[in-house]
C-alpha positions in Angstrom: -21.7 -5.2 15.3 -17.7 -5.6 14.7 -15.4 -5.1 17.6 -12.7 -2.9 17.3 -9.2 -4.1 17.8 -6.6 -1.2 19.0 -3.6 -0.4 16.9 -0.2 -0.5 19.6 2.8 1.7 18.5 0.4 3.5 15.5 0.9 7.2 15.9 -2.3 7.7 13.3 -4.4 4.3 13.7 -6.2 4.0 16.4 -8.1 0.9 15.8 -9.6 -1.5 13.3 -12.0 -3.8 12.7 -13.1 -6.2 10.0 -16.4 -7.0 8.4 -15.9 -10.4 6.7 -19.6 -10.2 5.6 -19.0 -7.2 3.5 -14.7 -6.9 3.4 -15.0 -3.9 4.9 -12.0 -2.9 6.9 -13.5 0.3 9.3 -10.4 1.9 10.2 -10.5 4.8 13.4 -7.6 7.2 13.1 -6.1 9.0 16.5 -7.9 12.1 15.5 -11.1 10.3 15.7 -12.4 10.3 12.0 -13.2 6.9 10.8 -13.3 5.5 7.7 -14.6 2.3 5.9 -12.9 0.3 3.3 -15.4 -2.2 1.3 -13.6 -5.3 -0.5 -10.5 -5.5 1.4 -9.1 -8.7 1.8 -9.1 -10.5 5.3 -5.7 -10.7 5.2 -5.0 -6.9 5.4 -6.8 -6.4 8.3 -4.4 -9.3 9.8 -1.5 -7.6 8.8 -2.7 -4.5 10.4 -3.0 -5.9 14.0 -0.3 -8.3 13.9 2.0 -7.8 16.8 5.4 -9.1 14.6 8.4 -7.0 15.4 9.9 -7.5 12.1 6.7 -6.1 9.9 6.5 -2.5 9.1 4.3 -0.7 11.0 0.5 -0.2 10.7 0.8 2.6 9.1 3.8 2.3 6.7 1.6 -0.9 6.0 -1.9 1.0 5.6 -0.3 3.9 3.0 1.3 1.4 1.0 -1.5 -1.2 0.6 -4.9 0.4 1.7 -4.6 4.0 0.7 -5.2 5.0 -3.0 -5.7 1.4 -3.5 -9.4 0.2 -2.4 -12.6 3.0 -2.2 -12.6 4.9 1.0 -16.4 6.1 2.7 -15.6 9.1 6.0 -18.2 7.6 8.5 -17.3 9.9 11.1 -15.7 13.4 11.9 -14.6 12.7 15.1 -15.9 14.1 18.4 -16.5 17.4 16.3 -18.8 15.8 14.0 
């Protein structure tokens, strides 16, 4: 099982966790879907979590090199699902 990690000041991430078995980055959004990234490098899900006041924010971050960019699977609707 991976352990989720929250997401401070993200208005749309809620947490993330990291698979390094598979790459997956599992990514839970404030509205409670999640979804799983497969063959995402480690170092995304760093930069995703990393608590540097001078790096763009999780998800300025997350649109810009996640998004569009790497296969995404929905795992879960939410609370609705």
């Amino acid at each position: 099982m991976t352990d989720f990690i929250p997401v401070i000041g993200s208005s749309a991430i809620k947490e993330v966790a990291y698979d390094p078995v598979t790459s997956t980055l599992k990514v839970r959004f404030t509205s409670g879907m999640e979804y799983h990234y497969p063959s995402v490098d480690h170092a995304h899900f760093l930069a995703l979590i990393r608590q540097d006041s001078r790096a763009t924010s999780a998800g300025k971050y997350f649109n810009a090199h996640i998004v569009g960019k790497f296969g995404a699977r929905l795992v879960s609707k939410g609370a609705s699902s």
